[in-house]
Structures are given as structure tokens and as C-alpha cells.
C-alpha positions as CSV (number, residue, x, y, z in Angstrom):
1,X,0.0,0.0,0.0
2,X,3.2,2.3,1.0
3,X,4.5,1.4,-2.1
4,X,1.2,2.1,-4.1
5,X,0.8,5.7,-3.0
6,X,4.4,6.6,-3.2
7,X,4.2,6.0,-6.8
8,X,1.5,8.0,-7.0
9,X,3.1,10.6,-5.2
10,X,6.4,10.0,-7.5
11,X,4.0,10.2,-11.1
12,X,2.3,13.1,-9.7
13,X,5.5,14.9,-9.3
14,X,7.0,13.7,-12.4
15,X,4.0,15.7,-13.9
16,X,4.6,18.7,-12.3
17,X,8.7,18.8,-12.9
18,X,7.2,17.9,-16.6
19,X,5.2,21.3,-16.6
20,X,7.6,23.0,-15.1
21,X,10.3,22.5,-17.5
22,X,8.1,23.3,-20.4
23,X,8.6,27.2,-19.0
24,X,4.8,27.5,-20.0
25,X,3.5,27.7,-16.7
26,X,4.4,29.9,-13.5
27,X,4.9,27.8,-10.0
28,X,1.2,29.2,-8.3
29,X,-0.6,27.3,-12.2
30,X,1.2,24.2,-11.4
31,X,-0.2,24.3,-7.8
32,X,-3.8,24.8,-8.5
33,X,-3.7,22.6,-11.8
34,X,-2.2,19.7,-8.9
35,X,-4.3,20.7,-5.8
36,X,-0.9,21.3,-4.0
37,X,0.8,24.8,-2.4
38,X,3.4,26.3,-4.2
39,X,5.7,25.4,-1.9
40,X,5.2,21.6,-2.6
41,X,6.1,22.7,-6.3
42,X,9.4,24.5,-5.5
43,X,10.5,21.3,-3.9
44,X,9.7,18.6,-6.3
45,X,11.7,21.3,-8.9
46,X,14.5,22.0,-6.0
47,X,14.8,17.6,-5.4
48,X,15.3,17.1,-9.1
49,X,18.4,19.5,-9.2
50,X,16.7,22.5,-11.2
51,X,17.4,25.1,-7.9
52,X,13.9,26.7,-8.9
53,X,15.1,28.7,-11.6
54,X,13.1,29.1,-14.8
55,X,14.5,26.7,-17.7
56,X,15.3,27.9,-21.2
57,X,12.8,27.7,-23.8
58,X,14.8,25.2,-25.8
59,X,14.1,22.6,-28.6
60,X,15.2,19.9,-26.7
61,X,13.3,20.5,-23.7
62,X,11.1,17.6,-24.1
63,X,13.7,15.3,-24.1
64,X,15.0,16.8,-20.8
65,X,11.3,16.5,-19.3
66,X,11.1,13.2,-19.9
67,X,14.5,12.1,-18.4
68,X,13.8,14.2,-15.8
69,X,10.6,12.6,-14.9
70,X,11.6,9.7,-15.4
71,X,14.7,9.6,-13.0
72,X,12.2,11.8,-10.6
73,X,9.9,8.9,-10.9
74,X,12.6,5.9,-10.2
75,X,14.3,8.4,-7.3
76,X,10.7,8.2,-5.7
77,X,10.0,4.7,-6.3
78,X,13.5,3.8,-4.3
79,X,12.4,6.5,-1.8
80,X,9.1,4.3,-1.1
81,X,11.0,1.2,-0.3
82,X,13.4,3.1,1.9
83,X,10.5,4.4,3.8
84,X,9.0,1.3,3.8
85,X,12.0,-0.8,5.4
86,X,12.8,2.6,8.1
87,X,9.1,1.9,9.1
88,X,9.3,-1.6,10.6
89,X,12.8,-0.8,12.3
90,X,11.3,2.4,13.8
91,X,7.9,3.7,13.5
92,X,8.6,7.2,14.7
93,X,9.6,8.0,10.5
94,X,6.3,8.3,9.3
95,X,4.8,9.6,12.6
96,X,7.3,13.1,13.5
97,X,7.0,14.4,16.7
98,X,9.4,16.5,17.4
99,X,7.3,19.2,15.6
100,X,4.6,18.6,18.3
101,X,2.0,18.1,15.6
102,X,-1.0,15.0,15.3
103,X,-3.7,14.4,13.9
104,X,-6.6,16.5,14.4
105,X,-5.0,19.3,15.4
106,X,-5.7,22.9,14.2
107,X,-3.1,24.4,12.1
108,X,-2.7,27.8,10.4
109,X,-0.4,28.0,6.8
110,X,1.8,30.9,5.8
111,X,-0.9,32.5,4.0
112,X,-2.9,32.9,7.1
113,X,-5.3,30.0,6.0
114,X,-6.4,27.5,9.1
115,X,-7.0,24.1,8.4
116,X,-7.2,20.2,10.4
117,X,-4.6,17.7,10.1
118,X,-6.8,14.6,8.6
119,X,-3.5,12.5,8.5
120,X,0.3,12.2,9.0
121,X,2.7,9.7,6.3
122,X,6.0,9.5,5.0
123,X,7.0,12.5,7.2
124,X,4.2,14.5,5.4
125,X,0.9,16.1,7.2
126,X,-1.6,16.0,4.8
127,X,-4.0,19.3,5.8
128,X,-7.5,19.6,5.1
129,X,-8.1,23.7,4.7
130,X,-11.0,25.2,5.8
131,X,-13.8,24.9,3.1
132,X,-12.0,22.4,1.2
133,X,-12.6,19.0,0.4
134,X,-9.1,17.6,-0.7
135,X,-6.3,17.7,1.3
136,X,-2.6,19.1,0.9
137,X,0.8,17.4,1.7
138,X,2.7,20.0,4.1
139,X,6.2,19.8,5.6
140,X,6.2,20.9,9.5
141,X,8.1,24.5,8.1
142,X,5.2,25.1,6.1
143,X,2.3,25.0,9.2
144,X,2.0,26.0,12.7
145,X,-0.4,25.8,15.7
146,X,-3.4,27.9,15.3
147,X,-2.4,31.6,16.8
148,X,1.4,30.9,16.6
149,X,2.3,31.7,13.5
150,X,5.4,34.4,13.8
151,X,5.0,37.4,12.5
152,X,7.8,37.3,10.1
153,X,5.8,34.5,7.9
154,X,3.0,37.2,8.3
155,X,1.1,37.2,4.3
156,X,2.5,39.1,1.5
157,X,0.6,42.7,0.8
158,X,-2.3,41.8,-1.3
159,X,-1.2,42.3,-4.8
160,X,-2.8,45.8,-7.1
161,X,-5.8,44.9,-9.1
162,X,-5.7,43.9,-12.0
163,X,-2.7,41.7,-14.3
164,X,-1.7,45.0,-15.9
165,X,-1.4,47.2,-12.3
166,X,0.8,44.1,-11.2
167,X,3.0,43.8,-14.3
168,X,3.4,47.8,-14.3
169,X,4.5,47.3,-10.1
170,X,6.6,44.2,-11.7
171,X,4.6,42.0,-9.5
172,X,3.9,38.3,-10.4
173,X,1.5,36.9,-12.2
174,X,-0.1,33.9,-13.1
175,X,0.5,32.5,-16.8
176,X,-0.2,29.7,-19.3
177,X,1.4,29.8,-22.5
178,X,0.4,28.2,-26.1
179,X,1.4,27.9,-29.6
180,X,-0.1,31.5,-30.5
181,X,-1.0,33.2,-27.1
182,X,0.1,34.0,-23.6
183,X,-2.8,34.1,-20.9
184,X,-1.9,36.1,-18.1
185,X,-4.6,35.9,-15.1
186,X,-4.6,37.6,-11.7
187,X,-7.6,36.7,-9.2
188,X,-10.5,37.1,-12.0
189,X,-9.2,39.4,-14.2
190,X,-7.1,37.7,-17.5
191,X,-5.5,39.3,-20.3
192,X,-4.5,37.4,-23.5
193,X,-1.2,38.3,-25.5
194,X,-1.9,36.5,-29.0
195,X,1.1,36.2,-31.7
196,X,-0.2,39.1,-33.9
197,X,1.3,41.5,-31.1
198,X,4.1,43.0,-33.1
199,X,6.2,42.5,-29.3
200,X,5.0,38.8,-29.0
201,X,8.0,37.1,-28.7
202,X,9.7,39.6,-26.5
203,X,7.0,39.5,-24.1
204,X,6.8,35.9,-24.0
205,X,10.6,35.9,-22.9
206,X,10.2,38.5,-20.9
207,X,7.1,36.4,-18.8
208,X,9.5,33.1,-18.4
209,X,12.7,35.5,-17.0
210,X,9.6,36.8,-14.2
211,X,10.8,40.4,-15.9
212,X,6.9,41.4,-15.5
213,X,7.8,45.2,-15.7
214,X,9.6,44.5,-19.1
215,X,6.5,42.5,-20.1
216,X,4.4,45.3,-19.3
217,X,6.7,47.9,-21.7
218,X,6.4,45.5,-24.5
219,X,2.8,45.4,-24.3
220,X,2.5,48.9,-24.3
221,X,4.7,50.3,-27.2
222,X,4.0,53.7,-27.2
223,X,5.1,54.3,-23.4
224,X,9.1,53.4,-24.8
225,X,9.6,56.2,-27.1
226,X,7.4,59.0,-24.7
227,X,9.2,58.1,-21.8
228,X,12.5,58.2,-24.4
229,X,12.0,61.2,-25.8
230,X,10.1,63.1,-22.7
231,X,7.0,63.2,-24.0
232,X,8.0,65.3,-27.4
233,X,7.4,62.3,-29.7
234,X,4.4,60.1,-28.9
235,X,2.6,57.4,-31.0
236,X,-1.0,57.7,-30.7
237,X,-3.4,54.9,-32.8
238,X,-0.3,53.8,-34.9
239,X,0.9,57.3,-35.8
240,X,3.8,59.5,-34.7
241,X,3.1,62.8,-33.3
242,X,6.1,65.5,-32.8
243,X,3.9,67.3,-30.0
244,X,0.7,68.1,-31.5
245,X,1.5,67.8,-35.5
246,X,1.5,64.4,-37.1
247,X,4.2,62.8,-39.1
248,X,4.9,60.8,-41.9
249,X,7.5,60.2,-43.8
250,X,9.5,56.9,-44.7
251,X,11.3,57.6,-41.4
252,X,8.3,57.4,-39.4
253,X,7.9,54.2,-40.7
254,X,11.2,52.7,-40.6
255,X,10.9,54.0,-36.5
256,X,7.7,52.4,-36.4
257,X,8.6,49.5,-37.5
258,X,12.1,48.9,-35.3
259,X,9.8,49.4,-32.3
260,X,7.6,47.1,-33.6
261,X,10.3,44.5,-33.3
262,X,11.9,45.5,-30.5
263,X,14.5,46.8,-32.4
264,X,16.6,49.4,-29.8
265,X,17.9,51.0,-32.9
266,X,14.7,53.2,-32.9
267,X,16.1,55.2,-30.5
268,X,19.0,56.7,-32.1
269,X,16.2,57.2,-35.5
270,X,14.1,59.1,-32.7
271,X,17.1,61.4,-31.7
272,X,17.9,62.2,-35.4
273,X,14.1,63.2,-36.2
274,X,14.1,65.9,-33.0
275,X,17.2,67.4,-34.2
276,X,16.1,67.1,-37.7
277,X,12.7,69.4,-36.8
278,X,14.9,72.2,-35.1
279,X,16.2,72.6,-38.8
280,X,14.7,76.3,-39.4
281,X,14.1,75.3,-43.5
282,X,10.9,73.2,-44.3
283,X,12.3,72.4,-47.8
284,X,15.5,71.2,-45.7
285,X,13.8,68.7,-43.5
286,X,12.0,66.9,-46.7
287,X,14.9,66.6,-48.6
288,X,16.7,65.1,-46.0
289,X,14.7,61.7,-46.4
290,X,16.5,61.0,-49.6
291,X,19.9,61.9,-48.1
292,X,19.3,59.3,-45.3
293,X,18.2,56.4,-46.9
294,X,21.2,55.7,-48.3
295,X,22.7,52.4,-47.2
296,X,26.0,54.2,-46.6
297,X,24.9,56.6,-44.1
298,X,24.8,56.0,-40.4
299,X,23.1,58.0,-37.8
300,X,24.9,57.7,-34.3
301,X,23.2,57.3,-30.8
302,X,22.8,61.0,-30.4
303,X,21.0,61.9,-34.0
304,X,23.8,63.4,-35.6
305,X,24.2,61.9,-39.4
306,X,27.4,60.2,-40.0
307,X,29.1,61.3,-43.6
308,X,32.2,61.6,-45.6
309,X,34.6,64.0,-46.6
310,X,38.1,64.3,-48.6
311,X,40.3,66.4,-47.6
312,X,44.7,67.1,-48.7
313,X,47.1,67.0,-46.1
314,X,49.7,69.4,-45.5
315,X,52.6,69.9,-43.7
316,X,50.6,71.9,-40.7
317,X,47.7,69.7,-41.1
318,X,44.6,68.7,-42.7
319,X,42.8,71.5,-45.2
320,X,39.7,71.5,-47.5
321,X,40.3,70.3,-50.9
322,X,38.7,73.2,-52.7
323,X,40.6,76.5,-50.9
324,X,43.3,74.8,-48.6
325,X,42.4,77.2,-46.1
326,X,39.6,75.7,-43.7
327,X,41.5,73.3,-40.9
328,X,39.9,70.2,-41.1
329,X,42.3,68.4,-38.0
330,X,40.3,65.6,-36.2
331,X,37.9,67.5,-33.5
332,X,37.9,70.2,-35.2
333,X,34.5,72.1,-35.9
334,X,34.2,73.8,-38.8
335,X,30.8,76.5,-39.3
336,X,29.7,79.0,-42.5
337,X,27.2,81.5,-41.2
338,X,24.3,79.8,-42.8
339,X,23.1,82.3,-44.9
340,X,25.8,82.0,-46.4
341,X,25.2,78.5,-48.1
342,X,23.0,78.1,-50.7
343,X,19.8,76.7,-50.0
344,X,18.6,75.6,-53.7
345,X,18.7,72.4,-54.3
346,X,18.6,72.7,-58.3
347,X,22.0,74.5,-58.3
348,X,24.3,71.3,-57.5
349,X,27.4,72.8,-57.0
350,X,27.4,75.5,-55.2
351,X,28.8,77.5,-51.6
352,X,28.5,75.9,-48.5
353,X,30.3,72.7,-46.6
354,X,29.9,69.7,-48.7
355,X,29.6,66.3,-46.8
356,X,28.5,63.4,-48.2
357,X,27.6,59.3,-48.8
358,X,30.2,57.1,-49.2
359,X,30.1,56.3,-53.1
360,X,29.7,59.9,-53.9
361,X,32.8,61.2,-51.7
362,X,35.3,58.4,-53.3
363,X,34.7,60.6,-56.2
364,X,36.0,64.0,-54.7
365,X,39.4,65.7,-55.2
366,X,41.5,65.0,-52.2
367,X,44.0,62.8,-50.9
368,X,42.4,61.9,-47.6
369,X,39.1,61.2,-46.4
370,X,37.2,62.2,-43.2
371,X,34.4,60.9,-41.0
372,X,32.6,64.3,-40.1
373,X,29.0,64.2,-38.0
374,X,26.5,66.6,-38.8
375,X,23.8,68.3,-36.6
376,X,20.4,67.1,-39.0
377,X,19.5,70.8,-37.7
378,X,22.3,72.6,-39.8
379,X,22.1,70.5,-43.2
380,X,20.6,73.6,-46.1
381,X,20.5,71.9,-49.0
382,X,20.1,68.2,-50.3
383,X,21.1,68.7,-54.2
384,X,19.2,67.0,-56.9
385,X,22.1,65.5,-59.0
386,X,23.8,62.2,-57.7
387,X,20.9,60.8,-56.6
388,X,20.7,62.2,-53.0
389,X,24.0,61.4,-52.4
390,X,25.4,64.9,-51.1
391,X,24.4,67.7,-48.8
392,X,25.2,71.2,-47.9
393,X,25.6,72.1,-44.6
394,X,26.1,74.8,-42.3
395,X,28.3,73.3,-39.6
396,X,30.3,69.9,-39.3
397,X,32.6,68.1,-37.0
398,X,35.5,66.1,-37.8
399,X,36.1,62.4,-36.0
400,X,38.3,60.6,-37.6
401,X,40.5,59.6,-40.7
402,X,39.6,56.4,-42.4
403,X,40.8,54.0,-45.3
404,X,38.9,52.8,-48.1
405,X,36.9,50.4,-46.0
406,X,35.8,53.1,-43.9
407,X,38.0,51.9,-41.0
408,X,39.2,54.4,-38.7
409,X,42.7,54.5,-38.8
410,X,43.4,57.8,-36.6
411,X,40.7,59.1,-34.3
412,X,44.4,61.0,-32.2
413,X,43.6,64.6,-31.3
414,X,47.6,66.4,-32.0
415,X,46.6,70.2,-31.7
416,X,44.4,72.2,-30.0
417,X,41.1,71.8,-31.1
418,X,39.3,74.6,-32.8
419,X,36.2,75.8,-33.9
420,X,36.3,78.2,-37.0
421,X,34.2,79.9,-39.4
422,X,34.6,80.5,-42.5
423,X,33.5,82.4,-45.2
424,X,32.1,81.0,-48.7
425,X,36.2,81.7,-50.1
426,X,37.4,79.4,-46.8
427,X,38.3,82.6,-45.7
428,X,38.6,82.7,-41.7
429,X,36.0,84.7,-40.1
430,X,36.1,83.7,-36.3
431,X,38.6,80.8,-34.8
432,X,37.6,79.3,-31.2
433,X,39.9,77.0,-29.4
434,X,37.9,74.8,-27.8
């Protein structure tokens, strides 16, 4: 008979350490699916060596279920001869007393609940709770006396209302996960995640790592990029909104769409479009599209574009190709008084600091070529010939010298940096040491 219910006992954790490992179901699910306290459940995972942390989500995790259950399963079965043979040598091992507990006596759980203990076997009290039928398999550390409980094992404050107020406090919740949903309930309320959210798959890893504040980000998209951008950019029913005035433009898109798969590359997109609507010039701002959607042309974490340059270097330094007068030394900044460049597009050569894509500056005069960054707030003019592939600008910074991979090869300050500007001649109107 000893025999017959520890196997049952050994099958029924089995199950349990199966669910477990599938990283579909959070400890308290296993409990009620099993009738047992989730205490039972951290055990039967802590016995068969998992510690109680969540598994990976891995292809091979049924085949680790299963040899986990089934060495669970034998570890148990040896376990209920054990227990049988300790019983007829001494018959204190299925009866404790040094806990001072028997049967019938009033008892009070962790949570506060009181129950009766209907029967005591293989150093387990198996509690009946207070308007339950069924009873539950406790350790002694998991009851005590009615009216002793200490304080310290006092009940966690009841959790906020509601799956999403928990999530957003990064309190737990319960969860069942399936091929193309995650249900998440809390008391009675339930909210479904289904695979057309464009953060499923984020948010299902971010449930199984217990990361329920993550979760609730994910499932709210629009919170990132306000709380990113302090509230200057929002998205609002699918759309982008710079403040008040709606946007759209294959940017917008493209940010759109890196948020929607939890690309963090949206965020450097984001800085580039607030700098991008300081630029005083409407005709600016829309030509700029073109300029950026160039494969060759980065945007950095701050919003500043990334572009080329070629330069000739002298004995003194490094000097525009066109005048030899403007400095172009790495840190250097280098500003024309921007009504001084042109701003029309349709004349393609014309004044103003030229920086541009990659495959369109191999083609400059110039013997060495610069990575400059440019404000998106200071670019004038996006010319119409070369296909988008050039700008005039107002102002520019120089970063670093590289080769004809665009590998930087010298990024070394030598000389006082400087800030000049210049006139449209590269004549030297003001010259800052910075």
C-alpha cells in the first residue's frame, strides 16, 4: 500500500517537474492545476536539481522533461521502499513528533489560512483547509499551531488589481502559454497576449525570466519612445506625433517598425528626427529623407548623421580640398554662417560645406578622407544630382581619418582643437579654441 501511494506521489511529481520544465506555466498554475501549495512545487523542482530557476525555452526541452521525470519517478520509487523498510525498524519516520503536531489538530499555513490535520505519512501532514474538500501534503516548516504563526511568515501585501497594475508594479502573475498566445490571469481578471502583437515574442521571454515590468513595456509600445523622448514624440493609434503635429515620412515608418520588433535602434532614428525638426528650413527637413536612406549613411546614438569627406594633407595639417584654407584636423569644428550656403537644391554645385555618402565622396578631389557628423538641424541643402547622395551644410565636425573600408585609422587629437568659421572663399571669419 506504502509502495502504491508513493508511486503515486512520484508520477504526480513527475508531472509537475514535466510542466515545469516546459517554461509554459508559473509555479502558483502548477499548484492549483495539482491541488498542491506552491511550496510543494518549488520542492519537487529543488529535489530534481533545477534550484527553482526558470529553464530555457529550448528545442530539446522535451527530451530533458522526460528524463527528468523519469529519474524523478525511479528516485521516488527507491524512496518508497526506503521508507517502507525505516518503518518496521522504527515507527517514529512516518509519525514526527518533534514538531509537536498530530492528527486532528488545528493548524494555520503561511498565508494565514487554518485548516485540520486529517492524516500524518512519510514525514508529510496531509492538511484539510478550511472549506475544502481535498487535502494538501505540508512539511512541518510550512504549518504551525493555530495563533502561533510568527510574525515574520506574516502574508505578503495583497497584490494591485488587476494583471496590468501588477505587471506595471513588476509583481507576479499567473501564466499559461500556447502555440499563439500568452494568458496572463490575476484573481479574476485575464489578459491574453496573442502572436499578432508585433512585441510577442519579446514579451513571451520576458514572462518566463519573471521580468513582468519588461512585459508590461512591451505590451505597451507607445510608453518606450514617450518616456524616451520626454514626451515630445508620442505614438498615438499607430501614428507618430512630434507634440501636437502628425508625421509621416518613410522615417516614421522605418521608426515604427524597429519598435515594432523591439529593435533598440529606434532610439538613435528618434534622436535624429528631433534634431532634424529644429532645422529652421521646411524644404530642408524633406529633402533630407533622400539623403538618409542611403545604405552608406549611419546616424549615431545622439542623432547626428554620419558622412564623408576628402580632404589634402599638409605639412601643418589637414585643409579643405577646394581653398586649402579651412582646418579640417580631427575635433575640429568647422561652421559657415548659414546664410551664407546656398539653399537651392537645383544648383548642384554651389557654396557651403559639402559632406556626403560614401560612393559619392570616393569621387571627390582630395587625398584623404574624413568621417565628419552633422547636426540634422544645420544641413541647407540636399542637391538634386547624384541621386541624393550629397548635402550642404552649415556646420560639421571632424572624428576621424579612415581608409577605403571606412576603417578608422586615426581618431588622435595632435593640436588644440578649434572651432572656425569660414567664409564662402574658406576665408577665416572667427577661430575658437575649444
Amino acid at each position: 500500500m506504502t509502495n502504491t501511494k508513493a508511486q503515486a506521489t512520484a508520477e504526480r511529481n513527475a508531472k509537475i517537474l514535466a510542466d515545469f520544465n516546459t517554461g509554459n506555466f508559473s509555479k502558483a498554475a502548477i499548484a492549483r492545476r495539482f491541488g498542491v501549495d506552491e511550496k510543494t512545487v518549488r520542492r519537487v523542482v529543488k529535489a530534481a536539481g533545477n534550484g527553482g530557476n526558470k529553464p530555457q525555452v529550448a528545442k530539446d526541452v522535451k527530451a530533458s522533461v522526460k528524463q527528468k521525470a523519469q529519474k524523478a519517478v525511479g528516485g521516488a520509487q527507491k524512496s518508497a521502499k526506503a521508507n517502507t523498510t525505516a518503518s518496521v525498524l522504527s515507527k517514529s519516520v512516518n509519525a514526527p513528533t518533534q514538531a509537536g503536531f498530530k492528527v486532528g489538530d488545528k493548524v494555520e499555513g503561511a498565508a494565514g489560512i487554518v485548516g485540520t490535520i486529517k492524516d500524518v505519512r512519510n514525514g508529510m501532514y496531509h492538511v484539510q483547509w478550511l472549506g475544502r474538500r481535498s487535502t494538501v501534503a505540508l512539511s512541518a516548516e510550512d504549518i504551525f499551531h493555530a495563533g502561533t504563526k510568527p510574525a515574520e511568515k506574516a502574508a505578503p501585501a495583497p497584490a494591485q488589481t488587476g494583471v496590468k497594475a501588477a505587471l506595471q508594479a513588476g509583481q507576479a502573475v499567473e501564466y499559461v502559454i500556447t502555440g499563439d498566445s500568452i494568458m496572463l490571469t490575476l484573481g479574476n481578471d485575464v489578459e491574453i497576449v496573442d502572436a499578432s502583437h508585433q512585441n510577442y515574442k519579446a514579451i513571451k521571454q520576458a514572462i518566463v525570466a519573471e521580468d513582468y515590468k519588461t512585459a508590461y513595456d512591451l505590451m505597451n509600445i507607445s510608453k518606450a519612445i514617450t518616456k524616451f523622448t520626454q514626451g515630445a514624440i508620442s505614438v498615438r493609434d499607430g501614428e507618430l506625433y512630434y507634440g501636437e503635429m502628425r508625421l509621416r515620412s518613410s522615417l516614421v515608418t522605418r521608426i515604427l517598425d524597429m519598435m515594432a520588433q523591439g529593435d533598440e535602434g529606434f532610439k538613435s532614428l528618434v534622436n535624429f528626427l528631433e534634431r532634424l525638426l529644429k532645422n529652421p528650413s521646411k524644404s530642408s527637413v524633406e529633402q533630407l529623407w533622400g539623403f538618409i536612406s542611403h545604405l552608406d549613411v549611419d546616424i549615431d546614438a545622439d542623432g547626428y548623421i554620419i558622412g564623408w569627406k576628402k580632404v589634402r594633407a599638409k605639412k601643418d595639417g589637414l585643409f579643405d580640398s577646394r581653398t586649402g584654407k579651412v582646418p579640417n584636423d580631427i575635433g575640429n569644428i568647422v561652421e559657415m554662417p548659414r546664410h551664407m550656403v546656398d539653399d537651392n537644391r537645383d544648383v548642384t554645385c554651389s557654396q557651403g560645406l559639402h559632406v556626403g555618402a560614401w560612393d559619392y565622396v570616393t569621387s571627390f578631389s582630395g587625398d584623404t578622407i574624413l568621417k565628419v557628423k552633422v547636426d540634422p538641424a544645420d544641413v541647407v541643402a540636399v542637391p538634386t544630382d547624384y541621386n541624393d547622395m550629397k548635402m550642404r551644410a552649415a556646420k560639421y565636425t571632424v572624428v576621424a581619418v579612415v581608409d577605403k573600408d571606412r576603417k578608422e585609422v586615426n581618431t588622435a587629437i595632435t593640436k588644440p582643437r578649434v572651432h572656425v568659421m569660414v567664409g564662402t572663399a574658406g576665408e577665416l571669419l572667427s577661430k575658437t579654441t575649444l
